[in-house]
Structure formats: C-alpha cells, structure tokens
C-alpha positions, 0 to 999 in steps of 0.5 A: 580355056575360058573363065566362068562366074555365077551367083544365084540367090535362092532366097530371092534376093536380086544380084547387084550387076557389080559383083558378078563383075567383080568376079569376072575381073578377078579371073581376067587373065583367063579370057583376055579376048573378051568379058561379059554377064548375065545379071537377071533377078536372083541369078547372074552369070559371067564369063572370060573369053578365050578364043582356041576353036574357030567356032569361038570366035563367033561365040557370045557368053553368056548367051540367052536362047530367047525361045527356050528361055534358057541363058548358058555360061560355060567353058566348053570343047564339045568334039562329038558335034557331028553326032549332035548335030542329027540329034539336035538338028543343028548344023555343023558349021563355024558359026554354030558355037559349042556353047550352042549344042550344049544348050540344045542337048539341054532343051532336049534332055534336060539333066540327062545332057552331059550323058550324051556331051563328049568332050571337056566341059564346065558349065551353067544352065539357067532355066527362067521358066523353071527357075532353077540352075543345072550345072555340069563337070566333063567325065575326066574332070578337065574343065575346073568348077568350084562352089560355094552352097547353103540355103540362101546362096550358091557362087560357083567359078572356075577359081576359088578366089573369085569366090571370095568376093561374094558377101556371105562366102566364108574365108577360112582354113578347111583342117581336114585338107591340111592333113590330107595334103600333109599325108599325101592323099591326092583329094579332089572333092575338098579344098583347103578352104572350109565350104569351098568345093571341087565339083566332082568330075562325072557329076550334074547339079540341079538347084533351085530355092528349096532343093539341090539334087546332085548326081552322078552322070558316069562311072566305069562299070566295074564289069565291062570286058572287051574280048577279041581274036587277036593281039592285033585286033586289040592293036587295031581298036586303041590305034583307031580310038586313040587317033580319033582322041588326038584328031578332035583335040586338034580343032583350033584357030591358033597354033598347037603345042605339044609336050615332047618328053620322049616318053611313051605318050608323048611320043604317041600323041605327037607322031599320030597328030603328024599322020593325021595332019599328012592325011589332010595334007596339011603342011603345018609343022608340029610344035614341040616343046621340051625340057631338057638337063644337062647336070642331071643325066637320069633326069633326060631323055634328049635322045628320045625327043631327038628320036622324035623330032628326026622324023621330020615336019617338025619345029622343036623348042626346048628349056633347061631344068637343071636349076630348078629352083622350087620357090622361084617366084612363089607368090605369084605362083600361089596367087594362081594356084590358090592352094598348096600343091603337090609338084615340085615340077611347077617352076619348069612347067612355068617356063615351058608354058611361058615358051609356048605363049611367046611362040603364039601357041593357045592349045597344048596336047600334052601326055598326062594321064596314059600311065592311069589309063592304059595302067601299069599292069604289074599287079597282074604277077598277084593275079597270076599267082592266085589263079596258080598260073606258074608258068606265065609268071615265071615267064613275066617275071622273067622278061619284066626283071630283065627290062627293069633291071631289078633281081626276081626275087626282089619282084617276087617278093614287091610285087607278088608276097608283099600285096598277099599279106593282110594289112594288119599283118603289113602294120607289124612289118612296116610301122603304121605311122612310117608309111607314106600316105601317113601321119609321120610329120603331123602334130598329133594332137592336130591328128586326133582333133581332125581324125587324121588317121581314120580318114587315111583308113577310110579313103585311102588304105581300105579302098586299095585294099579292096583293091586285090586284083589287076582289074578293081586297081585299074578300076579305082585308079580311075575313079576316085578322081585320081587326076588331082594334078590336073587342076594345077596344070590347068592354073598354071598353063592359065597364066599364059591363054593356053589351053591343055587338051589330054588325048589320054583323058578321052572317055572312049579310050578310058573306057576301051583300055579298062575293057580289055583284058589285063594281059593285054595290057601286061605282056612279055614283061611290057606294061602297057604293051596294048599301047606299044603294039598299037604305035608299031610302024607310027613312032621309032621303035627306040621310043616304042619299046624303052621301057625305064623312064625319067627319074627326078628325085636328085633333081628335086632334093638336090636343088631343094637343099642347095638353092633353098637352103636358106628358106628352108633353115628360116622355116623350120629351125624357128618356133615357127607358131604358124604351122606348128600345130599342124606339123610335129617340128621335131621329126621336120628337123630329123628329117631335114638332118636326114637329107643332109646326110643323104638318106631317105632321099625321096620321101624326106624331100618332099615331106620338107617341100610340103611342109615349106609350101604350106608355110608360106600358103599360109603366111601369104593368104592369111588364113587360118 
C-alpha cells in the first residue's frame, strides 16, 4: 500500500521540487521502503514505496518511459498480467512491475485503459507530448485518491493532508459533510474539507490547461442475468470465480494475514486460500487473526474460529475486545484518519493490525464486502408478494423465522407490509425527523442553512425508494459507493505497512453474484445461500450454515458510557460553542439520559459516539 503525490499547474507555473517533497514526507508512513519524485515544468509526481508483490521489489516510481514519453505514479495491484501480457507484448515476469503494464495499456488505449486493468489501483499518468495528466480509481474503490481542482491548480494524494501543503489549497469545513455524517448518510464523493474530493470509484480524469473531462469507465448493468441448469452449476461458477479472487490476492513476497471471524466470509476466503495453497504444494501456514470477548458473549464467535483453525495448517493469533475503550489514543487516531468517522470498532482493529505488523505480515485478506456483494436477499419476501407467489413465500417465510428466531408475523409485517407502503404514508406512521438516516440531533437552523433535509430526500430516501425489488437494491447497494469504510480500513492498516486485499471486492464476482437470480441468492430461508452451497466439502458445515451473526451493540454502548463517561459529561453538558451550531444539545442530553436508562440503546449510542467525534475532529484540527 504505497503512497502517491502530484501537483500540476495548469496555468504554466513551474513546480518547485520541495513541495512535491514536502507532500511525499507527509505520507512517509505509508512507504517505508523508499520515496522519490518526478518534478518537471508544471507538473511533478511523488511516491512512497511499499514493497508487498515480488515485482515491487524491482519497482522504480515514478518511472519515466522515455520512448512513449509517458512518466507514472501509481499505487497499483494489477491480478490480470497474464491476459495483459498477449495484448501488450510484455512478458510476465518478476522484473516486469505492475506499474509497467499499466503504462503499456496507456500507450495502447489511451483513457479507455482502466477498462481492460483488473485489480485494485489509484494512479497517475503524465502525457509530455500532449501534456496533459490521466488519472484513474479501481472499479471497487480500493486504492484511495483525493483531489484538490480549479482553473490554475490540480494536487491530488492518497491522503488529504498531503494537500495541504500546496499554497492555494483551501483549509476549510466542508458544512454539507457534517450533516451528512451527522445523518448517517455513508457519502464517498465529499469530504469534511470544503473543495477537497473522493475520486470516485469506477472513474478516469483527463486534464489539461483548458479542460477536465472526467468519466465513468464502469458500472453494473442493471439488466445483466446469468441463467443456468442447475443449483449446482450456480455453485460450480461462484466457487471458481471466487477461488480465482482469492488465488491473485495471494501474490506477495511478505507474509499474509487473514481476518478470521468466523463468519461466512472469512471462514471462505481462509479455507480456499488453504486448498489453493495445497494445490501448489505449499507447506506455508496460514496466519490467522481474531478478536475474541470473554465479557460479552453475544459479541464472540471463538467457537467458529476454533471450527476453523482445527482444520489444520494453520498459526492462529488472537486479541481481546472486551475493554474497548472508543477514545483510546484519539488524536493519534484522527491524525491518520484525517476526518470523523463512522466505527466504533476502530480501536480493536488498531490492535488487530499492530499484531499483524509484529508477526511481519504486509498483506491482510480480510472478508469485507460479501454482505453487499452476494446480498442479503430478504427483499425477495416483497418480490414474491407482488408477483402473488404465496406458496414460496409462505415457505421462505417459514424456514427464514426459524433460523432468525424471530415470529412470521413480525417478518411479514418488517419485511413484506412495511416496504409496500408509500413513503409519505410511512412519514405519518414514523416521524420524518426520528428516522435514522435523520435529521434528529441537528441544530436546525444548521438544518436549513445547509438544506439538510432536501439532500437526505435526494440521495438517500428517493433513491431506496426507487429501489422496490430485490434486484434494483442489490443494484444500488452496489453502486452508489457504499464501501465508504473501506477508506477508514485502509488509513488504519497504513499505520502498520499492511495492505488490505478484499476478495469479496473483485469485479468478476460483483458482477457474477449481482447476475444471478435472486433465488439463488435467497433460498430455504438462507440468504446468500449461492455462497453456503458453493463452500460445501471447503469449510465446516458449523461455519457454512450458521445463520445469526455477531451482535456488538452492548459492547459499544456499554463501553461508551463506563469507560468515556467522563469525556462524554465534558462534552455535552457544557455550552459547548464548538459544535452547537451543528448539533441541537438539548435532544444530546435527552439522549445521553436515554442510554442511561438503557432505552434506545443502539441508535442513542451512536448518535452520542458521532457527536463526541466531531467534537474533537473539530477541537484538534482547528477547522471551521
């Protein structure tokens, strides 16, 4: 997980060599094994190496192609080289970088590159003949890329406050964000910084000094269906896809991590990257890591993990989450995540990660993703309800309540009833400002000066509403870059040279598990079952067919008040003028009274952990 840095000057102005510098310092953690730049004119490039696959140990960035006139940075897994290779005449081989075949693809298709790029890549490619700058984000989102852009003046990085460097970039709060984040509306196209911006996943820019084209290079097609025979020949298709997704993100020269929950995906990747590694008679074994509880039994899942690691071949490694302790090392938190954030989780995925670096791993495969992926389902019980098909969903009812333990009537009236009434009729039933995403713990007049509830309209409610069957869900929980986390995971595992690689996120599986139909994906009261029928014989039958996962909400509220009750009081008690014109402190402290009393557990919790968070975002960044 390298770093890279560029400045361009559109108006002409020459790059002085010590601020490209200057931002490649500031993102030194993330390339510990070497830093260079590019500085040339109007435009320089940086970069921070990592090394992770054996063909970056032979990897020079930025890297001038003389011939082609061509300079690239980029932070850059490319796992389709041997198909590149034909096309671009490159051989395959260790001192072949990635970096190489993405500059290659360039010089042959030009802006339409990305399209043919399989992998998880951010990077930049300066054109000297044309002079003009092509830039490119993964279809997934994976590899990060921030920008800053107006009419003299493009600074990109992989994080913000290498930025900030730049005279002429702009420090300043970016309103709009606060109240999304406030809201609970996971956003990944702005960020708390006013004209600072997420480069959008599945998007290429070009740039030069009088124009900006920026494009889309990808999207699902709402209409794609796969159809075959048989349950079977479904399984048959996800298990090889799948095996191939784990098999390129194998390709490192350091050590691997694996997540291990126990969950369904983790328990997946960890038991095929096993077979695959047997297949190659490999006597490497895998590296697991865990957290584990003790105090909170809802919260563990040891005996899935156990399930697991007694399968053999494989060096298990585990932490303790009981004492989370949510604000534990906080500023040295937010100076590498830069903003506020959504997780809770953050301070045992810290400690997670820090294990991984001391047992030497570089790369971590970790799980996230499947639940979007593959999809949940149970808005196939409206499908079928529309389409009038009683006897199947009595039966999906049926076997569904059983595994969830939760009454028919309750799923029929949740997930059946509830999504057929119109959304002004459900605003009568439930109060428009007590839904979560809402507007509940907002000032308001910071409500209507930033149009707070239009814009939770726009791009939250009407776009689910749109949303009315099992097939458009799946479709736009996929593409309004919903793996907002993912940029939080990636700052933290930063802070100890790991890389995270998500098999989950490979685009031939989104695209094959969307593709099929959702019966399939649903069945006997099994969401995801399409995955469970595909790891048949691969992982134990415990870990294939359980069907309630983790629940971490008296983890996360317990220890927010015993362990932070302190922080919390300073907070919110106070006229605290820092955040009071953002956050209606009245309704904090009713809430705050609320999880004392233990009602409303979930949700007042993390309204209280969203609201301390930005306080001291705020507080330490000095940005208003």
């Amino acid at each position: 997980m390298s770093a890279i840095t560029g400045i361009f000057y559109r108006d002409g102005k020459t790059v002085k060599p010590e601020l490209i510098k200057k931002m490649n310092d500031k993102l030194s953690h993330r390339g510990p094994d070497g830093s260079a730049i590019y500085c040339e004119g109007s435009i320089a490039l940086g970069h921070q190496m990592l090394w992770t696959t054996p063909e970056s140990l032979q990897e020079k960035l930025p890297f001038r192609e003389e011939k082609l006139g061509l300079v690239i940075t980029a932070d850059a897994r490319i796992d389709n080289r041997k198909e590149l290779s034909e096309e671009l005449e490159i051989e395959d081989k260790e001192d072949i970088s990635d970096s190489y075949f993405i500059i290659k693809a360039y010089a042959k298709w030009g802006a339409r590159c990305p399209e043919y790029l399989l992998g998880d890549f951010a990077f930049a490619i300066w054109d000297e003949k044309e002079e003009k700058l092509f830039c490119a984000r993964d279809h997934m989102g994976i590899k990060p890329f921030y920008y800053y852009l107006d009419d003299t003046l493009f600074v990109f990085g992989t994080e913000i406050k290498a930025l900030f460097d730049i005279p002429g970039v702009p420090y300043k709060l970016n309103e709009l964000k606060v109240a999304f984040y406030l809201m609970d509306i996971e956003d990944n196209k702005f960020t708390f910084y006013e004209d600072i911006y997420t480069f959008s996943s599945a998007h290429a820019l070009t740039i030069d000094q009088n124009r900006m084209k920026l494009r889309k290079y990808w999207e699902i097609n709402p209409e794609s269906s796969v159809t075959m025979e048989s349950d079977e020949d479904y399984a048959n298709a996800f298990c090889e896809i799948f095996t191939d997704a784990v098999k390129c993100r194998l390709r490192s020269a350091f050590p691997i991590g694996y997540e291990l929950s126990g969950g369904l995906d983790s328990s997946s990747i960890v038991s095929v990257a096993k077979k695959i590694l047997k297949n190659n008679n490999s006597s490497i074994n895998i590296k697991t890591f865990s957290i584990t509880f003790n105090k909170f039994s809802e919260c563990d899942e040891s005996e899935y993990i156990q399930s697991i690691i007694n399968t053999g071949n494989i060096d298990a490694h585990f932490i303790c989450g009981d004492n989370l302790k949510p604000f534990d090392q906080i500023d040295t938190i937010l100076w590498y995540q830069e903003q506020p954030f959504f997780s809770q989780n953050i301070v045992n995925l810290w400690k997670l990660y820090k294990k991984m670096y001391e047992n030497n791993v570089r790369i971590v495969l970790s799980g996230n993703g499947g639940d979007a992926v593959i999809s949940y389902g149970t808005n196939y019980f409206r499908d079928l309800a529309v389409a009038l098909k009683w006897k199947t969903l009595i039966k999906e009812i049926n076997c569904y309540s059983k595994y969830v333990n939760n009454g028919i009537v309750n799923i029929f009236l949740i997930n059946i009833l509830y999504n057929l009434i119109p959304q002004n009729i459900k605003a009568i039933i439930r109060p428009y400002n007590k839904r979560r995403p809402g507007v509940d713990i907002l000032n308001k007049s910071f409500v209507n000066r930033v149009g707070a509830d239009k814009y939770l309209n726009e791009i939250y409610w009407e776009q689910f509403n749109k949303a009315n069957t099992a097939k458009k869900y799946h479709h736009l929980s996929l593409s309004i870059d919903n793996f907002y986390f993912l940029e939080m995971l990636n700052r933290t595992t930063s802070v100890f040279s790991l890389e995270p690689r998500y098999p989950f996120l490979d685009k031939r599986l989104v695209e094959f598990c969307y593709a099929i139909p959702t019966e399939i994906k649903f069945k006997n009261g099994y969401y995801r079952y399409i995955q469970r029928i595909a790891m048949e014989g691969i992982i134990p039958k415990m870990n294939q067919w359980r069907h309630k996962g983790p629940s971490f909400s008296s983890l996360f509220h317990e220890n927010l008040l015993i362990q932070e009750n302190d922080r919390l009081n300073d907070i919110i008690f106070p006229n605290n003028k820092i955040i009071k014109k953002y956050v209606d402190l009245k309704r904090i402290k009713e809430i705050y009274q609320e999880t004392l009393n233990e009602k409303n557990q979930n949700s007042a919790s993390m309204d209280l952990w969203y609201v301390s968070l930005l306080y001291l975002w705020l507080k330490e960044f000095n940005i208003s």
